[in-house]
N, C-alpha and C positions, 0 to 999 in steps of 0.2 A: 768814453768818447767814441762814437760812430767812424769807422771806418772805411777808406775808399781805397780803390786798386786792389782789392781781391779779387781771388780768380770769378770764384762770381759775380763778382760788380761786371769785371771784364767782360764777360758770358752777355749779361743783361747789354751791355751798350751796342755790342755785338746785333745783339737779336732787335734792339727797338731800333738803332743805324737802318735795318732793314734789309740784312748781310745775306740772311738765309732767304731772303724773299718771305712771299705768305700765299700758302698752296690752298687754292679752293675748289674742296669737289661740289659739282651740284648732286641733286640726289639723284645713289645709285639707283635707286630701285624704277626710276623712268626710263633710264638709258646711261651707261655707262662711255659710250658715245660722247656724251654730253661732259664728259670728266676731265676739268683744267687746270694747269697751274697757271703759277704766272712767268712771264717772260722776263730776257734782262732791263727790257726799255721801262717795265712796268717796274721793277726794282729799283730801278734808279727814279724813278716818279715816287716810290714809298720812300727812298732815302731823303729825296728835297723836302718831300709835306714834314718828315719827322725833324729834320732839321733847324723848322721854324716854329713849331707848336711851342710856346709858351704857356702855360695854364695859369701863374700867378702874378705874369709880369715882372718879374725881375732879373729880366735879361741874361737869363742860364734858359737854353731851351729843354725842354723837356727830358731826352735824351743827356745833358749835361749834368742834369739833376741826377739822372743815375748813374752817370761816372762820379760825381760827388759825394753820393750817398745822402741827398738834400730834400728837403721836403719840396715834391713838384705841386706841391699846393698851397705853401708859404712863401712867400717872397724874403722872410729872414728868419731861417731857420734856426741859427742858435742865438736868436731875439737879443743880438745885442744894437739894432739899430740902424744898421749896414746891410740893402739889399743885397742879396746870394751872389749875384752876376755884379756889382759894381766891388764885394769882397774878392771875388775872381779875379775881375779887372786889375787892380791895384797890389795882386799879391800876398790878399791877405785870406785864411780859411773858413769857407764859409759855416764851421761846423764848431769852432772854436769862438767864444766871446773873445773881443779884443779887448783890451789892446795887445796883448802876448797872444795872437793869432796871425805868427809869421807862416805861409806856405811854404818856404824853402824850408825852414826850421822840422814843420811837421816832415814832409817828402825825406827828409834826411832820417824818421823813425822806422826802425825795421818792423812789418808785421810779423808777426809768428804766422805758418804755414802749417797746415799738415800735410803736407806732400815729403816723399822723397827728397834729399839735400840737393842734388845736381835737379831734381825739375824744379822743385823751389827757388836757384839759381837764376833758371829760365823764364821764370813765372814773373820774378821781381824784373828781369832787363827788358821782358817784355810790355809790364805795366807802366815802367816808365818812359819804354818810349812811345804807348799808347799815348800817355801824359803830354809827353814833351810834343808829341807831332799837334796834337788838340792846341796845346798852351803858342803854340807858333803859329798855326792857322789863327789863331783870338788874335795874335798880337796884331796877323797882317790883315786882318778883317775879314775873312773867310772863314767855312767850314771845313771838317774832315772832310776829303771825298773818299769815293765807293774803294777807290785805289788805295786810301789808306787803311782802312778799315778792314780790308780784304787781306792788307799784307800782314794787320795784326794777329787777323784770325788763321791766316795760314801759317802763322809763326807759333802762334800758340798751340794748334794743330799737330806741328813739329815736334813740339816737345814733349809730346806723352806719346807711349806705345801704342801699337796698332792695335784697334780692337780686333780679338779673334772671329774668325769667319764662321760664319754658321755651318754646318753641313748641305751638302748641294747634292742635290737628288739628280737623279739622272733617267732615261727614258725607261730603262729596265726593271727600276723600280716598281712601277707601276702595274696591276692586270688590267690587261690589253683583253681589246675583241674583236671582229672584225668590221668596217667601216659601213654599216647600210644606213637608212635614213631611220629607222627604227631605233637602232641603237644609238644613232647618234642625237633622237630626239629624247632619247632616257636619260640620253648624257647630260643635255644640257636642262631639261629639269631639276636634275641631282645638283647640279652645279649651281645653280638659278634656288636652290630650296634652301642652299645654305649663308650664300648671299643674302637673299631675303630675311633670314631672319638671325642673320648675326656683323653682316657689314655695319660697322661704324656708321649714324648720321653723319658725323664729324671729320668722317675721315678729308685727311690732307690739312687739317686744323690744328693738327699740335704743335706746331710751333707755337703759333698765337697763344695755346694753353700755356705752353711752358713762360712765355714771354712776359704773359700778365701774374702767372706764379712770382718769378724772380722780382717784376715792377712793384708786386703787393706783398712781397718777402712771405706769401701763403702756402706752405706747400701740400697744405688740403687743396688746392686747383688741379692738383698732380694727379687727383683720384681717378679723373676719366681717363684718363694715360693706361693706369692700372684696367681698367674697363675693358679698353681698347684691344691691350696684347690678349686678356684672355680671349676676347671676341674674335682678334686673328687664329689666335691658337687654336681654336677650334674648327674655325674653317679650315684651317689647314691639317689638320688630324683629320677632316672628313674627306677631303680632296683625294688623301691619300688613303683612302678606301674606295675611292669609287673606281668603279673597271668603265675605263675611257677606249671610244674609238682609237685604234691605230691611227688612223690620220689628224687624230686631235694628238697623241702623245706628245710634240714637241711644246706644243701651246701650254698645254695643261702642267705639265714638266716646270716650264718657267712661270707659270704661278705659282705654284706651289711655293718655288727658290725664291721669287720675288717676293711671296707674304711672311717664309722665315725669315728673310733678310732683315725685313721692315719692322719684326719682329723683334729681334734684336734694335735694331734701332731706335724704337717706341723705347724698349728697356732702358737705353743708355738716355734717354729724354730723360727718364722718368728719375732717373740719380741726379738728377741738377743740382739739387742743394746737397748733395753728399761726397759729388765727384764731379763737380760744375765741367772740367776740362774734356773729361770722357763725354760730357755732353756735347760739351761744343765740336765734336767729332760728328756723334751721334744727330746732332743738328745741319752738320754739312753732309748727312749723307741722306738725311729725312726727305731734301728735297728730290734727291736722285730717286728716293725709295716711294716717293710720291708721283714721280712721272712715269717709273717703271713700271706698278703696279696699273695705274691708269690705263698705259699701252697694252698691255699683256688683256686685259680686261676688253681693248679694241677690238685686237684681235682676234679674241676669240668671238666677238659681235660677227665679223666681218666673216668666220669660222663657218657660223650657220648661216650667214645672207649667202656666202657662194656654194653652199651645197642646198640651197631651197630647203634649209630649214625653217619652216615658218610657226612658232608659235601662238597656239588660242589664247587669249586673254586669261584666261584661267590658269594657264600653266606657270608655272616657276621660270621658265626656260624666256617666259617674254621680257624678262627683266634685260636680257639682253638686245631686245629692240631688234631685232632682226628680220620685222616684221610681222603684223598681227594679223590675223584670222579675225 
């Protein structure tokens, strides 16, 4: 029998709710200028749309379908006769042929976990008050709001350990040189060469990857996940070879930390089905790791417009828009 209120089901409602937001870059390679996410007002615009998608009609929206673990493309999934949403309605499980398809009955069966005993604890008090806040907004005719949602994921959050921190580099690291226009137009070539041909298309999309993974239970979706960090990894192995103006060090410094960070991040994406909860960590920090990168990317734009570095069309360096020749 198909199971609901694991921690990945939980993950999943999470992410289609709209919790994490959905970060869109446009393409780096025009202007990094041009690099957005999204705002909280536009979150809360993805939480309403997600909240009323129905796909089969049978009044479980979308999003419900995967707290139930129910096919959002049958309106009665375990074909015994009883649309999903009027099984809901009336307390009975939409995943169980009735008549012996009582939902308190099932909610009273303990899953097995693989978690630790005391997170396992935490896992189950929190699945059911996902449950119970969901089954109380049905009763009063209302949806979850952004406020519920948020307290479940910060609660479930709570209850696994903090992911460890990357290593943070610092300005000393780096060979330095001294600041002329010359150098600093090698610089941003170098920096521009590696962008160019290893920045993500995708980048600030994984969530959406990971999102439609969990909705399609695929975790071949996961692959471009895999893609991605090596394509960070590399960039950032090359960052830290290249000898930077003095007056770029601070900049360049926190790209560097900003793409191991995101790094790491991408990684804890990519364990969804293996350690759903580290994900969902890994998921609340993608979007910070999404605006940080983006900013750091500004301003190093902003880097070469106030020192009149102007790149020819041809160079690497114009990837930065700083204007062209």
């Amino acid at each position: 029998m198909k199971r609901f209120l694991s921690a990945p089901v939980i993950v999943a409602v999470v992410i289609s709710l709209g919790l994490v937001g959905v970060a869109v870059a446009s393409n780096f390679s025009t202007s990094p200028k041009n690099t957005a996410v999204t705002d909280t007002p536009k979150l809360k615009a993805v939480l309403a749309d997600n909240q009323i998608v129905d796909s089969d009609n049978d009044n479980l929206a979308d999003w419900e379908e995967t707290l139930w673990n129910t096919d959002a493309n049958n309106p009665d999934t375990d074909g015994d006769g009883t649309k999903d949403g009027e099984e809901v309605k009336i307390g009975r499980n939409p995943l169980v042929k009735g008549p012996k398809d009582s939902l308190a009955e099932t909610l009273e069966k303990k899953e097995p976990v693989n978690t630790p005993k005391e997170e396992a604890q935490k896992i189950d008090l929190l699945s059911r008050d996902l449950l119970q806040k969901y089954l109380t907004a049905k009763k009063e005719g209302r949806s979850l709001t952004v406020e519920d949602v948020t307290e479940i994921a910060d609660g479930l959050v709570g209850a696994i350990e903090e992911t460890p921190r990357t290593h943070t580099s610092v300005p000393s690291d780096f060979v330095y040189h001294p600041s002329t226009p010359a150098s600093m137009r090698t610089y941003g070539n170098a920096v521009g060469e590696l962008f160019v041909a290893y920045f993500p298309k995708d980048f600030g999309q994984e969530g959406i990857v990971v999102e439609r993974a969990l909705r399609e239970q695929n975790e071949g979706r996961l692959a471009s996940l895999t893609q991605n960090i090596k394509a960070y990894q590399t960039i950032s192995a090359g960052l830290k070879k290249i000898s930077v103006p003095e007056n770029a060090l601070i900049t360049h410094t926190e790209l560097v930390n900003s793409l191991d960070s995101f790094i790491t991040t991408i990684t804890g994406l990519s364990e969804v089905f293996r350690d759903p909860l580290q994900s969902l960590q890994a998921l609340k920090n993608w979007q910070d790791g999404v605006t940080r990168i983006a900013d750091v990317l500004n301003e190093l734009s902003y880097y070469f417009e106030n020192n009149n570095i102007v790149f020819n069309r041809s160079e690497f360096g114009s990837t930065f828009d700083s204007g062209v020749e």
